[in-house]
C-alpha positions in Angstrom: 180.7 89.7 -14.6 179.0 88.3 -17.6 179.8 84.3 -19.1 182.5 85.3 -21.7 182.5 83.8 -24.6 184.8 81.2 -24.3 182.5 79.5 -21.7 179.5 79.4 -23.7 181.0 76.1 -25.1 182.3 74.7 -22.1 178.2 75.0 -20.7 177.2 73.8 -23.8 178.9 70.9 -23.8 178.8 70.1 -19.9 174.2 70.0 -20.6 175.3 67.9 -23.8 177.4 65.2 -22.0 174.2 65.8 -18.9 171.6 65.0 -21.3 172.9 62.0 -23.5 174.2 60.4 -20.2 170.5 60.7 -18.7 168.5 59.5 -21.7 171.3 56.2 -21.7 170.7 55.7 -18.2 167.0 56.0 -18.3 167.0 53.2 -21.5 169.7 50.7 -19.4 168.9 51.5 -16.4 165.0 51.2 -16.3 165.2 47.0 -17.3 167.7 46.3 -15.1 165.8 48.0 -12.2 163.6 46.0 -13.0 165.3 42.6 -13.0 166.9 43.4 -9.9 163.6 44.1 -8.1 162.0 41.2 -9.8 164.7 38.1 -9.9 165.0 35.2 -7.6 168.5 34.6 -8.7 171.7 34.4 -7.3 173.4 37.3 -9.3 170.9 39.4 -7.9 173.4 40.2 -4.9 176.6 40.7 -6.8 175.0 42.4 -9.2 173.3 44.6 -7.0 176.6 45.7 -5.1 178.3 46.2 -8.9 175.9 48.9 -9.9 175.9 50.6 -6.0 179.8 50.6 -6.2 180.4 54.0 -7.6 178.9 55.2 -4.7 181.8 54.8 -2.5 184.2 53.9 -4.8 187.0 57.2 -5.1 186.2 58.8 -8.6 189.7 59.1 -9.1 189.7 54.7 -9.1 186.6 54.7 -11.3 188.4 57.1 -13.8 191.8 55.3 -13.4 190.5 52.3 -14.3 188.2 53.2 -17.2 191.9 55.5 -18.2 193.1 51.9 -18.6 190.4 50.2 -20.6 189.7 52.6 -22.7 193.3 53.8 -23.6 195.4 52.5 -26.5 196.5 49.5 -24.6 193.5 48.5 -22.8 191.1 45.5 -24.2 188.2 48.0 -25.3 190.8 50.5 -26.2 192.5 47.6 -28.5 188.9 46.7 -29.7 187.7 50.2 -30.4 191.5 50.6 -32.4 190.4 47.7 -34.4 187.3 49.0 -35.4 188.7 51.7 -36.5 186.8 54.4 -34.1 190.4 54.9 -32.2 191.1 54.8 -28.6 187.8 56.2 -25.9 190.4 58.4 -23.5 190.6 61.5 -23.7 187.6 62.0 -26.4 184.1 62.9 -25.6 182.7 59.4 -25.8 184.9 58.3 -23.2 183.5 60.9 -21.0 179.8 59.9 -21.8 181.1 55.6 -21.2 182.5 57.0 -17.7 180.0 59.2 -16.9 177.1 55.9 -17.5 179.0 53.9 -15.1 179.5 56.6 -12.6 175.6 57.9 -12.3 174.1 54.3 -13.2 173.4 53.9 -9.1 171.3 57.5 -9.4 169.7 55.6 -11.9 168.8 52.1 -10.6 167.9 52.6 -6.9 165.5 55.6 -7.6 163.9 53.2 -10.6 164.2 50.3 -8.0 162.3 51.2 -5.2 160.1 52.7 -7.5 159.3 49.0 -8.9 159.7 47.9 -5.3 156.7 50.1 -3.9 154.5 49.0 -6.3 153.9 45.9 -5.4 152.9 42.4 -6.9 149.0 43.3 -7.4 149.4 45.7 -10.8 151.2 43.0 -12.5 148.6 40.7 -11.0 145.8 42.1 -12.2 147.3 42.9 -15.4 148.0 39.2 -15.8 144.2 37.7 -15.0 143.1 40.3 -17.7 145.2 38.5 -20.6 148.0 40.9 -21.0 151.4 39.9 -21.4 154.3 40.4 -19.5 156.0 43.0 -21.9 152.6 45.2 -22.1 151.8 44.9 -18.5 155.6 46.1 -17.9 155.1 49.2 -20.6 151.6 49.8 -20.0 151.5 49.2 -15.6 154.9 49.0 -14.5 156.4 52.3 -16.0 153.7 54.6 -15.4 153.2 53.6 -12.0 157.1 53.6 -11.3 156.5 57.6 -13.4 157.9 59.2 -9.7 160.7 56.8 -9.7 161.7 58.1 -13.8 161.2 61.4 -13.0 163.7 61.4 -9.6 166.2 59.0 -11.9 166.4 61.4 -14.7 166.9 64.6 -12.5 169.4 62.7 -10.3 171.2 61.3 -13.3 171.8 64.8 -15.3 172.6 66.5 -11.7 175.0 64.5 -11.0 176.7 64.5 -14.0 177.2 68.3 -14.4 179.0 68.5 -11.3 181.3 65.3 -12.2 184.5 66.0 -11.5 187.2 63.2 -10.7 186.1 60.5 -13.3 185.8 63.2 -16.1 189.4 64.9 -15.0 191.1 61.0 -15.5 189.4 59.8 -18.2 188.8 62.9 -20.0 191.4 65.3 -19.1 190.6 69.3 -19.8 190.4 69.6 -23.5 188.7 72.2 -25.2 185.7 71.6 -26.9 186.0 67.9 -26.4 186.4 67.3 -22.8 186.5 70.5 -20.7 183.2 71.1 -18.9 182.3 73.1 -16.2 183.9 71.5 -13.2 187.4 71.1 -15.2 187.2 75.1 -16.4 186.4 75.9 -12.6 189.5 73.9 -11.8 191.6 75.4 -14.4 190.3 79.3 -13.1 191.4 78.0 -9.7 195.0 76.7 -11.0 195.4 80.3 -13.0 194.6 82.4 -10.0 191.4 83.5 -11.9 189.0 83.7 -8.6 186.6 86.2 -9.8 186.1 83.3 -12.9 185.8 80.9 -10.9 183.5 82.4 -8.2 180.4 83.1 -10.7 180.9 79.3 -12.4 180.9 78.2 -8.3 178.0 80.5 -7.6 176.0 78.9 -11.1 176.5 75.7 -10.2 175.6 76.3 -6.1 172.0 77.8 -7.4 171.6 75.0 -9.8 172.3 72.6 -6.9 169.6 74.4 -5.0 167.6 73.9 -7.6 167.4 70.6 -8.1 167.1 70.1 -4.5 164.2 72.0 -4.4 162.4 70.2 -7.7 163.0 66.7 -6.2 161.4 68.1 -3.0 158.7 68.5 -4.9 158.4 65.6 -7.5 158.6 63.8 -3.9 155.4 65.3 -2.8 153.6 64.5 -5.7 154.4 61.6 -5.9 153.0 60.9 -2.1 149.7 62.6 -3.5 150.1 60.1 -7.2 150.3 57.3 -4.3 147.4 58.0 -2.5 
């Protein structure tokens, strides 16, 4: 069985939602990866455990409680109604809000211990030779933390293509807004259309693999970048 045409959309939109959510992740994530490796301050902790949350936190809690924010009657909901942009549930902005906060741990800890392995003696150096903190961070920090990006971003748009429970809450299964390809899988499944359902399964099972197998390898050059 070929992808019918009415799926082309739904893939189109699931790498759209992948994509913007990896690029916003990589931009917040990257500083405050950097803060938390860096900062003598008591927030470190708390904050720490904020961002690792979604980990093992149920989806289903993460998207309820982003359902209530973002809906007419929550604060940003409220806010977002006064601006005159509308209420985020249920729209495709919503999704791309609740997809942030549910891959922003892919994000920092790969980032992190990228920071973290690096040491004090980069910055060190940069420091004796005159440069200042913000070009030693662009011009030291990043490229050397380059395996740490690389894992982050692959993580990040991996993870959000096979979201599930936070996009089902906050976003529902609307076409062309907020149906992507875990929610058309679902809806195959609840219309008894296995066959359907079995090649989206069987895509998203080699893509899987896949990135498996690329992070295999950005992990062993990175050991050689190391060395």
């Amino acid at each position: 069985m070929l992808i019918d045409e009415p799926v082309l959309p739904v893939v189109v939109l699931t790498l759209k939602l992948a994509l913007l959510t990896t690029i916003c992740l990589l931009v917040l994530a990257t500083p405050l990866a950097w803060w938390l490796c860096r900062t003598r301050s008591r927030l470190q902790a708390p904050v720490s455990a904020l961002v690792t949350l979604p980990l093992i936190l149920p989806p289903t809690v993460l998207g309820f409680y982003l359902l209530v924010l973002l809906g007419p009657n929550g604060p940003i909901g409220m806010l977002t109604e006064w601006l005159g942009i509308g209420p985020l549930s249920f729209t495709f902005s919503g999704l791309l809000v609740g997809s942030i906060l549910f891959s922003l741990p892919f994000a920092v800890q790969p980032i992190q211990y990228a920071f973290e392995s690096m040491g004090t003696r980069a910055m060190e150096v940069a420091a004796t030779l005159h440069a200042s903190p913000l070009d030693a961070f662009f011009t030291v920090a990043l490229p050397l933390a380059r395996p740490g990006l690389l894992t982050a971003a692959i993580l990040c748009f991996a993870h959000t293509v096979g979201e599930f429970g936070v996009v089902l809450m906050i976003g529902g299964n609307i076409p062309g807004e907020t149906r992507v390809i875990s929610t058309e899988i679902y809806g195959y499944v609840e219309a008894m259309e296995y066959t359907k359902a079995h090649w989206l399964a069987a895509g998203m099972l080699a893509f899987s693999f896949a990135v498996l197998l690329l992070l295999a390898r950005v992990k062993r050059s990175s050991q050689r970048f190391i060395l």
